[in-house]
MARMAR-304754 format. One record per residue (C-alpha): residue number from 0; x, y, z. Coordinates in Angstrom, 2 decimals, decimal comma. Layout:
<recs>
seq|u|v|w
NUM|X|Y|Z
...
</recs>
This chain:
<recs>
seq|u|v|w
0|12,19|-31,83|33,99
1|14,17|-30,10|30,77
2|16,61|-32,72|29,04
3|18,92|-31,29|26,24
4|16,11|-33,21|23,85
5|13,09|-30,83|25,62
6|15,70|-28,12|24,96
7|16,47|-28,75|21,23
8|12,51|-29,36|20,60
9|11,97|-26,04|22,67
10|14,37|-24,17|20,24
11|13,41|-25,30|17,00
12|9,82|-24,72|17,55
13|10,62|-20,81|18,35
14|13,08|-20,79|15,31
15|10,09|-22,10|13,53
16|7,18|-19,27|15,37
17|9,70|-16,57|14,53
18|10,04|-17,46|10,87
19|6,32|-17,90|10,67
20|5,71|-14,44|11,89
21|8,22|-12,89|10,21
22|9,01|-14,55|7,07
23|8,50|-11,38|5,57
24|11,85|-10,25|6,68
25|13,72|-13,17|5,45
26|12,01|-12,98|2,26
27|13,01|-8,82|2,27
28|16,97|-10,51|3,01
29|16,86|-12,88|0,07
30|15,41|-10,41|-2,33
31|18,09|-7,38|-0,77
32|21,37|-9,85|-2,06
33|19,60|-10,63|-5,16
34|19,53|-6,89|-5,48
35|23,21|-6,44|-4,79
36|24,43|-9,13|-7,20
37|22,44|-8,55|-9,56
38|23,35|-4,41|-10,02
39|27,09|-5,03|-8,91
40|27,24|-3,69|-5,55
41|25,50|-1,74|-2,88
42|25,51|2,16|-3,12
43|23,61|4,67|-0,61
44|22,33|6,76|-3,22
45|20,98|2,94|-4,98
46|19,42|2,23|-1,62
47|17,60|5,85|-0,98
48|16,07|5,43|-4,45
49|14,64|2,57|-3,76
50|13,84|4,22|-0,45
51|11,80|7,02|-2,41
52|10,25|4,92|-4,98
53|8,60|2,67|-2,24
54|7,14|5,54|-0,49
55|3,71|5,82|-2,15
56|3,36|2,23|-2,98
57|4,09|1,25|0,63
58|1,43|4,00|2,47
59|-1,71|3,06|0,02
60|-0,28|-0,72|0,65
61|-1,10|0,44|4,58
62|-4,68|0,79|3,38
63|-4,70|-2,09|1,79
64|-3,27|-3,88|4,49
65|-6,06|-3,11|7,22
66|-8,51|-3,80|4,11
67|-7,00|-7,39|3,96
68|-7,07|-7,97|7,60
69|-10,77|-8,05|7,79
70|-11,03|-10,28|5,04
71|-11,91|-7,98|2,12
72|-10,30|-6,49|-0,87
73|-10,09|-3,17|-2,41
74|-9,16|-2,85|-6,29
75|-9,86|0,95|-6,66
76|-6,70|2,63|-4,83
77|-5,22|3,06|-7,89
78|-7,74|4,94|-10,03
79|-8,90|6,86|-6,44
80|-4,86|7,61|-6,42
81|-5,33|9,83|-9,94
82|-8,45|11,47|-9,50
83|-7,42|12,65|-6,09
84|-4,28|13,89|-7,79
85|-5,68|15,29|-10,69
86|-8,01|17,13|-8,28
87|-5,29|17,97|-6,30
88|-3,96|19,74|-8,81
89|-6,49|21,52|-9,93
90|-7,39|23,14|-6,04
91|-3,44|23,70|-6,00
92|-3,56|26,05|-8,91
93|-6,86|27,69|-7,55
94|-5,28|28,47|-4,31
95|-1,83|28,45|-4,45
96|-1,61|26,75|-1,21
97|0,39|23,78|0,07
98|-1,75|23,52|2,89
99|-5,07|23,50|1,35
100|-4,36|21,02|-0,98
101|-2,89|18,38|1,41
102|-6,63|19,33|3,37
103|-8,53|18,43|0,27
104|-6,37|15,24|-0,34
105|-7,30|14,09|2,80
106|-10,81|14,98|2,56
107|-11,12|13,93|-0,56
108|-9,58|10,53|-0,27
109|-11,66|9,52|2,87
110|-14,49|10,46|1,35
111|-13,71|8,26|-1,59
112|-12,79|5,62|0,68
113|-16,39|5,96|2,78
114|-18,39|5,30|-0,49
115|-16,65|2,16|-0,52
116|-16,99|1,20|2,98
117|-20,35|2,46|2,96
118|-21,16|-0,45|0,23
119|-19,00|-3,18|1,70
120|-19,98|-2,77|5,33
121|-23,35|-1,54|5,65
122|-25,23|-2,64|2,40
123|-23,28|-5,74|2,49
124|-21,83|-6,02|-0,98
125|-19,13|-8,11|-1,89
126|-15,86|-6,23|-1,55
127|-14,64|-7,09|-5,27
128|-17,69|-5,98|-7,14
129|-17,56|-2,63|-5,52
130|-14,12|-1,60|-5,86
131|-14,24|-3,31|-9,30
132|-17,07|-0,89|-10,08
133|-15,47|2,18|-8,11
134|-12,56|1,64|-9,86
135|-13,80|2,01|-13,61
136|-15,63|5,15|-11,87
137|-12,66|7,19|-10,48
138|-10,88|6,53|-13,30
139|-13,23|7,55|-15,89
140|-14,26|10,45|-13,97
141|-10,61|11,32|-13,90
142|-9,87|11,42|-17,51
143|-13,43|13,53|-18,00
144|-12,90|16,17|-15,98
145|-9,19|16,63|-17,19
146|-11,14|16,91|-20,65
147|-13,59|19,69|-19,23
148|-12,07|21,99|-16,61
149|-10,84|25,03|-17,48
150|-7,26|24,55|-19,11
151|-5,97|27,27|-16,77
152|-7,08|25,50|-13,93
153|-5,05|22,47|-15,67
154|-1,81|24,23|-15,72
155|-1,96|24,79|-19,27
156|-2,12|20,99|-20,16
157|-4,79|19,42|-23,14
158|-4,73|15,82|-21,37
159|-2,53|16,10|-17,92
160|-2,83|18,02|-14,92
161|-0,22|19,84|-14,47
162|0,86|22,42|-11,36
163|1,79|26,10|-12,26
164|4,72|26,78|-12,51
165|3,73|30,70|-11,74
166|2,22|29,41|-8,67
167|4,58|30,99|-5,61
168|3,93|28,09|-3,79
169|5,49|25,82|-6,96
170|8,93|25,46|-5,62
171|7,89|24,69|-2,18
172|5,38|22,02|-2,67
173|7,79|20,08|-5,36
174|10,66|20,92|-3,18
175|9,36|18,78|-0,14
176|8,37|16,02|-2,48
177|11,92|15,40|-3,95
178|13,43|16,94|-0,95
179|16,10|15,16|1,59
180|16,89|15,41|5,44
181|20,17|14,02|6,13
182|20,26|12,08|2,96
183|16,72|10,61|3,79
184|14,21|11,65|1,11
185|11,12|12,99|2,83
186|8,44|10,87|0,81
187|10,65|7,97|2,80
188|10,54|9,56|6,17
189|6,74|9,93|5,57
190|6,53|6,04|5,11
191|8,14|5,12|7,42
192|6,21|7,52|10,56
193|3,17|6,10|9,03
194|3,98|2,88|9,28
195|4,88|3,38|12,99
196|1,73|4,82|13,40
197|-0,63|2,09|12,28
198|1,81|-0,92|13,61
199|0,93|1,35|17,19
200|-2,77|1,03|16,49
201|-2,92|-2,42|15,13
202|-0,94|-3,99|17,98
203|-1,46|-1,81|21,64
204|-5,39|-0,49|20,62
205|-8,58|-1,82|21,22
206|-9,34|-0,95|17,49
207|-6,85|-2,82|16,06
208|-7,53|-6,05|17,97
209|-11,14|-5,46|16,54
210|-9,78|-5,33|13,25
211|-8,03|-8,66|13,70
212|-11,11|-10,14|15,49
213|-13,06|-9,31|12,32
214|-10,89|-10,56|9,79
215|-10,19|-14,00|12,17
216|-14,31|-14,40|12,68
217|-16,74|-11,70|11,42
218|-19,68|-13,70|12,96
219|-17,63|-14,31|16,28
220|-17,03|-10,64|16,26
221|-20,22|-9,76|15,62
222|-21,57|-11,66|18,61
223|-18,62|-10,47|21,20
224|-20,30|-7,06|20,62
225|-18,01|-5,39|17,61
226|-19,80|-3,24|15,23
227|-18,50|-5,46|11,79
228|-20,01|-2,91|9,53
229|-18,37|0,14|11,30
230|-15,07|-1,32|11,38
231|-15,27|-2,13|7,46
232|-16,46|1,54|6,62
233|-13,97|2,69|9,24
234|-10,77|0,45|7,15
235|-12,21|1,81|3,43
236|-12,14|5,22|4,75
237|-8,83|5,22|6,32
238|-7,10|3,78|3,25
239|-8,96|6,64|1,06
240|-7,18|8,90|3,31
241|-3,98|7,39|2,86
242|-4,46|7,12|-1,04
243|-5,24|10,99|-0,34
244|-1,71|11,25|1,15
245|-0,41|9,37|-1,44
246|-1,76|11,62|-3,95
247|-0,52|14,82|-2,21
248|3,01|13,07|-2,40
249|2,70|11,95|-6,36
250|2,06|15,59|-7,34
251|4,57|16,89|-5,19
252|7,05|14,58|-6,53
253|5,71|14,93|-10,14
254|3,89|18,21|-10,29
255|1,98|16,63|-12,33
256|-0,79|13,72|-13,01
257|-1,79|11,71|-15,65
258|-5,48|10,50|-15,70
259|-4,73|7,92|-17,92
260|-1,55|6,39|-16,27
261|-1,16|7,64|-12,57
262|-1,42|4,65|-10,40
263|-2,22|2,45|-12,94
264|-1,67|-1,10|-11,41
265|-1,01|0,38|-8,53
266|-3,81|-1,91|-6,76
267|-1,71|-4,77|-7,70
268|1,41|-3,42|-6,60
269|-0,43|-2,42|-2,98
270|-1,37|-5,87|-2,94
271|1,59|-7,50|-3,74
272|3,28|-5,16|-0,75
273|0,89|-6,73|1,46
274|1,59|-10,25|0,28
275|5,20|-10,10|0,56
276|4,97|-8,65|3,91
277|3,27|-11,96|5,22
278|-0,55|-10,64|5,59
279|-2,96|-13,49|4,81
280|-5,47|-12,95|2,51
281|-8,08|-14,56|4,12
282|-7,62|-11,94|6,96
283|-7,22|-11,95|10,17
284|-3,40|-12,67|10,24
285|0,11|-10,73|9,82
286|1,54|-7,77|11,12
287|1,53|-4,00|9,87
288|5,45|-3,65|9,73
289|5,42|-6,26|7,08
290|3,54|-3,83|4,65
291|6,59|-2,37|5,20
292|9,12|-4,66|4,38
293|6,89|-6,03|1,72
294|6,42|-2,26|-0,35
295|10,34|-2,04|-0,09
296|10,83|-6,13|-1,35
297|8,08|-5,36|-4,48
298|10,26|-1,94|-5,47
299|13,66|-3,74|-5,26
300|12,17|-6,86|-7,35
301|11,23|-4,09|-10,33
302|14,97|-2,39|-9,29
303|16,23|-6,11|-10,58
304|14,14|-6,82|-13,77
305|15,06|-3,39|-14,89
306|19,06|-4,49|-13,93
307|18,56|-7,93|-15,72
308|17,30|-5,58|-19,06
309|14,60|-8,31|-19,50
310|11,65|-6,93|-22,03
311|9,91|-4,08|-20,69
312|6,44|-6,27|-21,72
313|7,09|-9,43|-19,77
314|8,25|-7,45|-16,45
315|4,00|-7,36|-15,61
316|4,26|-11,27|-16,13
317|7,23|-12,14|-13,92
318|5,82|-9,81|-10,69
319|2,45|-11,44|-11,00
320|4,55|-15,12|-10,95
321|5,77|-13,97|-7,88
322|2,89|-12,48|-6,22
323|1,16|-16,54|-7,38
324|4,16|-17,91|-5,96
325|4,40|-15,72|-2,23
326|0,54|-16,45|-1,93
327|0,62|-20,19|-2,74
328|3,69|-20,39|0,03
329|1,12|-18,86|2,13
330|-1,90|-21,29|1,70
331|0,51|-24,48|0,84
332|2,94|-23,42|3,87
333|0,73|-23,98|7,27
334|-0,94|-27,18|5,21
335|2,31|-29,02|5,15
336|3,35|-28,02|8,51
337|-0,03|-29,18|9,80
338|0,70|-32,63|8,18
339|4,96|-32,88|9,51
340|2,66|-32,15|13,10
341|0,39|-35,10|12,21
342|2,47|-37,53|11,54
343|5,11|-36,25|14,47
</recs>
């Protein structure tokens, strides 16, 4: 029999499941009206900006996101961001085509992403070490070869590479990466039909229960008949090819790549994305449309330091604060509501 006190104990506890699950959404709310007090008001062309400035952020946070749902970690995706650019660049001025270039950033970037895999899942090396290692590697090689290719090929820079401006296809490609539909910037609209693609595959596929089941038990897994390994190299490879994407959007945006400073941190900031959009750590736990809501909640926290005109050399400081902070609520949070369940 229900009684109003069955009722009232029925209600909180799906009040409580539903902030559980998505918490990252309330934390996206309270970060939003921070936002709008903090730089006096609420303006479309404020909120597409932040729109655009999330856009490559939140697809390598995708990556990252299936990464951290099996448990592992990858620290690269930033360095692997600006030698696929710089690359990028260089095939772009070769061929002068758009569509070769998003081809090689694809190819490129997976491939990048296998090595990884290839060491995490099959030789069985620890996840940090590797993309530690991989990420000194892409990075250096990045800077090298911007030091040894043909300064034609470079777009006429010494220590950048740069697009051509003489290239036909020039106005085209960095058209479409600062370009708008219906006020929307493209880059955005890319985001977000990614992220509808992978919340798809991680919640009505068999491979994205697998990726869950390996992240919740990798032994378990192993003995209900998944392929661990394969699934590991399979996550690596699919966030090199959405650092690929990434890359074709950066030059697009920027024409232009830095060796030295394209997505520097940006590991961090992919991490922090997933963080914020409720995916545990530890694996196994959170949902895809969080990465989301977490990419956009990371770009409007920088949107308010830079509104608050606090020091340009503690910003770094307060971001990792919060990233301690979001990922101590998610270790301290199910602890303390395991003990109020105790003692109830």
């Amino acid at each position: 029999m229900v009684t109003k006190e069955n009722r009232g104990t029925l209600s909180w506890k799906k009040i409580s499941r539903f902030c559980g699950e998505y918490s990252f959404i309330l934390v996206f709310i309270l970060i939003f009206l921070v936002y709008v007090l903090t730089c006096n008001g609420l303006t479309w062309a404020g909120m597409m900006n932040i729109f655009r400035h999330s856009a490559i952020i939140g697809i390598i946070a995708i990556g990252m996101g299936l990464i951290c749902l099996t448990g592992e970690i990858d620290l690269s995706v930033g360095s692997m961001l600006a030698l696929n650019a710089g690359f990028a660049v260089v095939i772009f001025n070769m061929t002068n085509s758009i569509i070769l270039t998003f081809l090689f950033c694809i190819v490129f970037g997976g491939v990048c992403g296998l090595i990884n895999g290839f060491l995490v899942g099959y030789i069985k090396m620890p996840a940090f070490i590797v993309s530690l290692a991989t990420m000194l590697i892409f990075r250096s090689f990045a800077q090298y070869f911007c030091q040894k290719i043909d300064k034609n090929l470079l777009g006429g820079g010494s220590s950048v590479y740069r697009m051509s401006r003489e290239m036909h296809s020039y106005d085209a490609m960095f058209g479409f990466g600062n370009g708008k539909i219906l006020t929307l910037p493209i880059v955005g609209i890319v985001l977000i039909l990614l992220t509808l693609f992978f919340v798809y595959i991680s919640t009505s596929t068999k491979y994205g229960k697998k990726i869950y089941a390996v992240g919740s038990n990798a032994k378990a897994a192993e003995m209900s008949g998944i392929n661990v390994s394969a699934m590991k190299i399979s996550v690596f490879t699919i966030t090199g090819i959405l650092v690929g994407i990434g890359a074709f959007l950066w030059i697009s945006m920027n024409a232009s790549a830095d060796p030295a400073t394209t997505g520097n941190s940006y590991e961090m900031y992919a991490i922090a994305a997933v963080v914020l959009g409720g995916i545990s750590m530890s694996g196994g736990k959170g949902k895809c449309i969080g990465i989301f809501f977490g990419a956009l909640s990371y770009t409007i926290i920088d949107k308010i330091i830079v509104a608050l005109k606090m020091d340009s050399l503690i910003n770094d400081a307060i971001k990792g604060i919060i990233l301690i902070l979001v990922i101590m609520i998610q270790i301290v949070g199910p602890q303390l509501k395991a003990k109020f369940l105790v003692k109830k």
